[in-house]
PLY file of the C-alpha trace (Angstrom):
ply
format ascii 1.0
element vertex 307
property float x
property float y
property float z
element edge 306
property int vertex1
property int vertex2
end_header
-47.40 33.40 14.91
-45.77 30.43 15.80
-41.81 29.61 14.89
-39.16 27.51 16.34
-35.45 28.16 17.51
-32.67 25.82 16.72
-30.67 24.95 19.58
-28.46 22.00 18.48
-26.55 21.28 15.83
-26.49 18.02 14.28
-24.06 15.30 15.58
-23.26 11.73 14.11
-24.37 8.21 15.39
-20.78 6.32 15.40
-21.61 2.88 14.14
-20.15 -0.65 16.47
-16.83 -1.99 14.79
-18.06 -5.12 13.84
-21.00 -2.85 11.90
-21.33 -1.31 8.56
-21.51 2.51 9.09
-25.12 4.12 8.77
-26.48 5.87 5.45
-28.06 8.48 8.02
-27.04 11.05 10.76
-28.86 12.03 13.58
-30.38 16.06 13.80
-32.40 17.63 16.85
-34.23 20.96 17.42
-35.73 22.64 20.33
-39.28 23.81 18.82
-40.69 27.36 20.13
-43.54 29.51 19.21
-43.26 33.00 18.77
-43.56 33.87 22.32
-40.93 31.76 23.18
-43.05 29.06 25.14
-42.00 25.42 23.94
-44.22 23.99 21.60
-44.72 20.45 23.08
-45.73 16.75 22.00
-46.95 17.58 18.50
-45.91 16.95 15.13
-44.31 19.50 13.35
-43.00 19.76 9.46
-39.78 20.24 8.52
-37.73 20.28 5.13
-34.07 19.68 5.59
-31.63 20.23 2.52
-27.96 19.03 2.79
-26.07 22.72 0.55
-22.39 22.54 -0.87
-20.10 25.16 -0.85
-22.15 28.19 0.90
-25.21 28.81 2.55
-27.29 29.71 -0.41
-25.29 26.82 -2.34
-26.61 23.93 -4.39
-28.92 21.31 -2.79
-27.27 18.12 -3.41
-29.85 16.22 -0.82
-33.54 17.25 0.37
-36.02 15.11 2.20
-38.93 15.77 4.48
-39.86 14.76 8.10
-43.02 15.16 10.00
-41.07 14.26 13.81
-43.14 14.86 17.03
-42.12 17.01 19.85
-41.57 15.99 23.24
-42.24 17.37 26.80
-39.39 19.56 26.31
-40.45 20.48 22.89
-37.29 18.43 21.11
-37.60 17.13 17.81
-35.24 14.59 16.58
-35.07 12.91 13.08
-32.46 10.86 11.46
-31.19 12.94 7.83
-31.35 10.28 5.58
-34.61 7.95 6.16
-37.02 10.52 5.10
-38.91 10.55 2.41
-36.51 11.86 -0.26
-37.48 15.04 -2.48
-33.89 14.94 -4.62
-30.92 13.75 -4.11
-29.04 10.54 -3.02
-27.69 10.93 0.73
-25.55 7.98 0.80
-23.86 9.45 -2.68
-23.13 12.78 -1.23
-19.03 13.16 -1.28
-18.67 15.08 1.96
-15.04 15.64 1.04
-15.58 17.95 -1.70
-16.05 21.67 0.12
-17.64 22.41 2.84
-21.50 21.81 3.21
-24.43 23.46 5.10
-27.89 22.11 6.45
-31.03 24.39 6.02
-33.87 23.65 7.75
-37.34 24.89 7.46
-39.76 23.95 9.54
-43.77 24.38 9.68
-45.02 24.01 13.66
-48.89 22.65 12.36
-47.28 20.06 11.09
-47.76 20.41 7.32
-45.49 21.75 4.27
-46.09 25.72 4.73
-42.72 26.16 5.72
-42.60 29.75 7.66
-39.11 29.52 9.41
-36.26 28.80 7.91
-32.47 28.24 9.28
-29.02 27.44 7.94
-25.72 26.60 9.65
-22.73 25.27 8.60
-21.47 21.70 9.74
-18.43 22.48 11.45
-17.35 18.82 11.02
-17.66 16.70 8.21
-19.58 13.34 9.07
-16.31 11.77 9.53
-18.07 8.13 9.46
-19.63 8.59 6.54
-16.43 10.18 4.78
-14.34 7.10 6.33
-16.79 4.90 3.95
-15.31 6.15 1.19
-12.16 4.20 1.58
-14.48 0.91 0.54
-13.96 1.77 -3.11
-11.23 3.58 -5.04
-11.26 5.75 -8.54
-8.27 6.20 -10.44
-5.21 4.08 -10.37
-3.08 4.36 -7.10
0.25 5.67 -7.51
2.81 4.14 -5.06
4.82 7.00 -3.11
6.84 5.46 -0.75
10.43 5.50 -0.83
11.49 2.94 0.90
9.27 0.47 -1.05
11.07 2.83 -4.50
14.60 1.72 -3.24
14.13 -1.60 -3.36
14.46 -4.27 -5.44
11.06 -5.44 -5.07
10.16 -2.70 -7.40
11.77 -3.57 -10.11
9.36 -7.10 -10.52
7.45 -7.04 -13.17
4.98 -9.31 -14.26
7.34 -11.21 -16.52
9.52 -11.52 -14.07
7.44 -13.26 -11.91
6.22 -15.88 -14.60
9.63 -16.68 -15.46
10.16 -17.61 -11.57
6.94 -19.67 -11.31
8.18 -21.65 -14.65
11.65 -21.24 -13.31
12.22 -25.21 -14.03
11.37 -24.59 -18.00
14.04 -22.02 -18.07
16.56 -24.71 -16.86
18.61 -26.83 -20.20
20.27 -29.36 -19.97
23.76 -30.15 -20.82
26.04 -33.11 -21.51
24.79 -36.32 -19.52
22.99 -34.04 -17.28
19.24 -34.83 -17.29
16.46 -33.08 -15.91
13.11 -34.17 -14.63
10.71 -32.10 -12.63
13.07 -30.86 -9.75
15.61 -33.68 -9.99
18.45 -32.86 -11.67
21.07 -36.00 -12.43
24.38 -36.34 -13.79
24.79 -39.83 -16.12
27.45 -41.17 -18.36
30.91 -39.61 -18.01
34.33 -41.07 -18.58
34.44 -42.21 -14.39
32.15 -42.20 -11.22
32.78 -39.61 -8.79
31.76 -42.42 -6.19
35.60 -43.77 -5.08
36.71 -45.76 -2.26
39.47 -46.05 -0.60
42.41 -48.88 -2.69
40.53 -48.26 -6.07
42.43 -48.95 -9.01
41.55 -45.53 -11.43
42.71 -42.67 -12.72
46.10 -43.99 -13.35
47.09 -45.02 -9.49
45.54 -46.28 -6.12
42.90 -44.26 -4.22
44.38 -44.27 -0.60
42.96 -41.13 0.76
39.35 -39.69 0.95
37.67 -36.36 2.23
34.84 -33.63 1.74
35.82 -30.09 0.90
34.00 -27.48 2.13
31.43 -27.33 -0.85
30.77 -30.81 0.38
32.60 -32.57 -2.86
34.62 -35.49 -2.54
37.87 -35.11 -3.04
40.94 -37.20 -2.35
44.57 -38.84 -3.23
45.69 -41.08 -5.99
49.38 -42.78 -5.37
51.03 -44.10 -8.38
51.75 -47.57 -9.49
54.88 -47.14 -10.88
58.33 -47.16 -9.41
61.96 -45.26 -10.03
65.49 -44.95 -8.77
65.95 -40.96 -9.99
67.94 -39.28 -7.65
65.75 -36.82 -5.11
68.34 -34.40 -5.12
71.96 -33.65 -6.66
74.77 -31.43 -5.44
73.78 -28.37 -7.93
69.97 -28.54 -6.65
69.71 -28.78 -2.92
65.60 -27.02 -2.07
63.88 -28.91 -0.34
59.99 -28.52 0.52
58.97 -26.28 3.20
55.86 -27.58 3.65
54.95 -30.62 5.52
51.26 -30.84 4.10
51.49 -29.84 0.86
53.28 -32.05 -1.55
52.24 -29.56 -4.89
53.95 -26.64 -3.08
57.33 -28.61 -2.02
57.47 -29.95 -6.01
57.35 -26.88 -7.62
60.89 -25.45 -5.14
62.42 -28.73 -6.40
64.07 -27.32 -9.56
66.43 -29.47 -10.90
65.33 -31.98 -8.90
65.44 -35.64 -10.80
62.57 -36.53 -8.82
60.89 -33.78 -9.23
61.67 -34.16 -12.86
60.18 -37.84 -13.01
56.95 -36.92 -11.65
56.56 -34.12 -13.73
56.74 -36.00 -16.92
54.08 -38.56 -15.69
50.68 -38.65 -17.70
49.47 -42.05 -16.29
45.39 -41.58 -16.33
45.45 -39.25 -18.62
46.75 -36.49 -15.73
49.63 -34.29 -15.92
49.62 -32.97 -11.57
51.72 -36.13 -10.53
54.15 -34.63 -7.44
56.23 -35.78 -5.03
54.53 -36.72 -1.65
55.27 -34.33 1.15
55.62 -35.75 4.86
52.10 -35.35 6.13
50.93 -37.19 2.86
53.03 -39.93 3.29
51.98 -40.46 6.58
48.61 -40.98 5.05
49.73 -43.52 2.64
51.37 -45.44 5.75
48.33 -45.33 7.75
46.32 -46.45 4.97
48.66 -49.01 3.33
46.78 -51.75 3.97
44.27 -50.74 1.06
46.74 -50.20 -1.20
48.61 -52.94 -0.96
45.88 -54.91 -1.39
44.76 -53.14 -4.84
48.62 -54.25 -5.85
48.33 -57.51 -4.66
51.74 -58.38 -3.43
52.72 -54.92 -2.56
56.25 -54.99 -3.46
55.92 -51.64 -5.60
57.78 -48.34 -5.06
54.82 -45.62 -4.62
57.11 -42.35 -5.12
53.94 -39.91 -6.90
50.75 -39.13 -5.68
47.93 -37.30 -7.60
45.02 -35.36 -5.75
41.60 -35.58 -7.93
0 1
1 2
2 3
3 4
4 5
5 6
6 7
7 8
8 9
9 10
10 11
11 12
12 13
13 14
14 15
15 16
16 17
17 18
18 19
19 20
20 21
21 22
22 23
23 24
24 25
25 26
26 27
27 28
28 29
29 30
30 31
31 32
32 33
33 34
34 35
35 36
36 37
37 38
38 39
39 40
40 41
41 42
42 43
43 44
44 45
45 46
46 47
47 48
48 49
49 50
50 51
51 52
52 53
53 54
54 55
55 56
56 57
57 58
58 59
59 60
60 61
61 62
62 63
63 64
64 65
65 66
66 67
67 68
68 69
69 70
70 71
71 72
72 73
73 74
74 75
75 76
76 77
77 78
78 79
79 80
80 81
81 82
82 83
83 84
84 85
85 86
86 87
87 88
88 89
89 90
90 91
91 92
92 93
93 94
94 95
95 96
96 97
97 98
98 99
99 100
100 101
101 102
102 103
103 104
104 105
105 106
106 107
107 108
108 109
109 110
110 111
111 112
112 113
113 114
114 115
115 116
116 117
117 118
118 119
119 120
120 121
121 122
122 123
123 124
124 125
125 126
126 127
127 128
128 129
129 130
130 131
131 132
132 133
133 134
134 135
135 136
136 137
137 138
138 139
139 140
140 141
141 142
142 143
143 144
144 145
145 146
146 147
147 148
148 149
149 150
150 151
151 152
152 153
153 154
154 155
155 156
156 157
157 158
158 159
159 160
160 161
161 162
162 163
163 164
164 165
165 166
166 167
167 168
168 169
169 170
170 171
171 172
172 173
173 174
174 175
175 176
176 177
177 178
178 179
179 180
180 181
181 182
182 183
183 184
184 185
185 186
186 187
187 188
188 189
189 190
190 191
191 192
192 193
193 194
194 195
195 196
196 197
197 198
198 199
199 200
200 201
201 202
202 203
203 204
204 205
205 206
206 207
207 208
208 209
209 210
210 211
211 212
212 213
213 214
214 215
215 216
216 217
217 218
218 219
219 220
220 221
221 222
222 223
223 224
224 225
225 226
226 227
227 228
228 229
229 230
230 231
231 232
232 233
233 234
234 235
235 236
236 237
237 238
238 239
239 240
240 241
241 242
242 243
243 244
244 245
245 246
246 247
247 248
248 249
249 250
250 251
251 252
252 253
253 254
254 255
255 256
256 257
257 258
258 259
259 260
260 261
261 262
262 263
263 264
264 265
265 266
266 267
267 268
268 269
269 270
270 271
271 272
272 273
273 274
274 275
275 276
276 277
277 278
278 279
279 280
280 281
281 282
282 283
283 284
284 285
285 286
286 287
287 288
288 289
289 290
290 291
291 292
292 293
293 294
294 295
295 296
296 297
297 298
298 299
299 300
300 301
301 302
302 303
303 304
304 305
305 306
């Protein structure tokens, strides 16, 4: 009577890279008869059943092969090209349990399957388990906690249509207009456009600068003249700044100069103040423009205003 040995277990054809991985594995036998002599260069039958979860467990794939032996009486067929008897291979989850291959084999080459043998795979098919990454079942629920502390996950949907239409969500005020992503200011009582010996906001522009926001800013000296006193007996403070006129007003209680200025409204403005050194300075460097807005120049400038 004639019967075969298994000698190898089944191993796994690793597909290239660039490939898609194979719906098959590779599976080869040593063939003997029963005195042990190989049984060479023939075709043999064999059955081959893919069982889950024990060695007597359910088939979930069978298929037959009729492979021929070589010189050294090896067999080799590829699990999943032969002609299938139930079953889908390339369905088979080979991440739920642990599986088993049976094989049973007849040496004449036809279905009268006389041996049989089972062994467990002591690896799952880790290519063909890697495929199952190319689909997904289920929602996927995000675990990681550096992505939770964020404030990326906060964004919702809504969120992220009200940033796309972010210009809709924009309204427009008082001479402000808007039109696609220009935003302009119109109308207004003055232009913000000055130059230096304009005649506006109640004096003569004779200073001009940036701040750091990049607005321009500057200072207004006023047209009119006075003889009040800059200090009397009972009210001797003077500034102790040299650059800041605003600062030195305010010590100047009881000041009649200080007094003057504070009581000016010309432009509509109420921050009139006394010059302080460094400002004056200014308005000499820069007289030329002013006295050319007053024409003759033979005005008293005592007040300056900054805008």
């Amino acid at each position: 009577m004639k019967g075969i040995i298994t000698v190898c277990v089944a191993f796994f054809m690793i597909a290239s890279v660039f490939a898609q991985t194979p719906e098959k594995m590779s599976y080869q036998a040593v063939v003997r008869n029963s005195s042990n002599a190989l049984v060479t260069n023939i075709n043999v039958g064999m059955q081959i059943s893919i069982l889950q979860g024990s060695a007597s467990g359910t088939a979930v794939y069978v298929e037959t092969e009729t492979p021929t032996t070589n010189a050294n009486g090896l067999a080799s067929v590829e699990i999943g090209t032969g002609t299938v008897q139930s079953g889908n291979f390339s369905t088979i989850n080979w991440a739920n349990g642990i599986y088993f291959i049976k094989t049973e084999t007849d040496p004449t080459g036809g279905t009268s399957y006389t041996i049989t043998g089972t062994s467990q795979f002591l690896s799952v098919p880790y290519a063909l388990h890697a495929k199952t990454a190319d689909s997904v079942i289920g929602a996927v629920t995000e675990t990681d906690p550096v992505f939770g502390a964020s404030v990326a996950n906060g964004i919702t949907g809504t969120d992220t249509t009200i940033w796309n239409n972010k210009q809709n969500q924009l309204v427009a005020g008082t001479n402000v207009t808007i039109s696609g992503d220009t935003i302009s200011v119109t109308g207004g009582s003055y232009s913000n456009d000055f130059y230096l010996g304009q005649d506006t906001l109640g004096g003569i522009v004779f200073h001009i600068y940036r701040d750091q926001n990049g607005n321009q800013r500057g200072l207004i000296v006023n047209k009119n003249e006075s003889t009040a006193q800059w200090q009397t007996s009972a009210s001797s403070t003077n500034g102790t700044r040299s650059w800041d006129g605003v600062y030195n007003t305010n010590l100047m209680t009881g000041s009649p100069a200080a007094t003057y200025v504070n009581g000016l409204a010309d432009g509509g403005f109420t921050d009139w103040y006394i010059p302080s050194i460094d400002e004056l300075n200014i308005l000499f460097n820069n007289r030329f423009h002013a006295n050319k807005a007053l024409n003759a120049g033979s005005n008293t400038l005592l007040s300056t205003s900054d805008y």
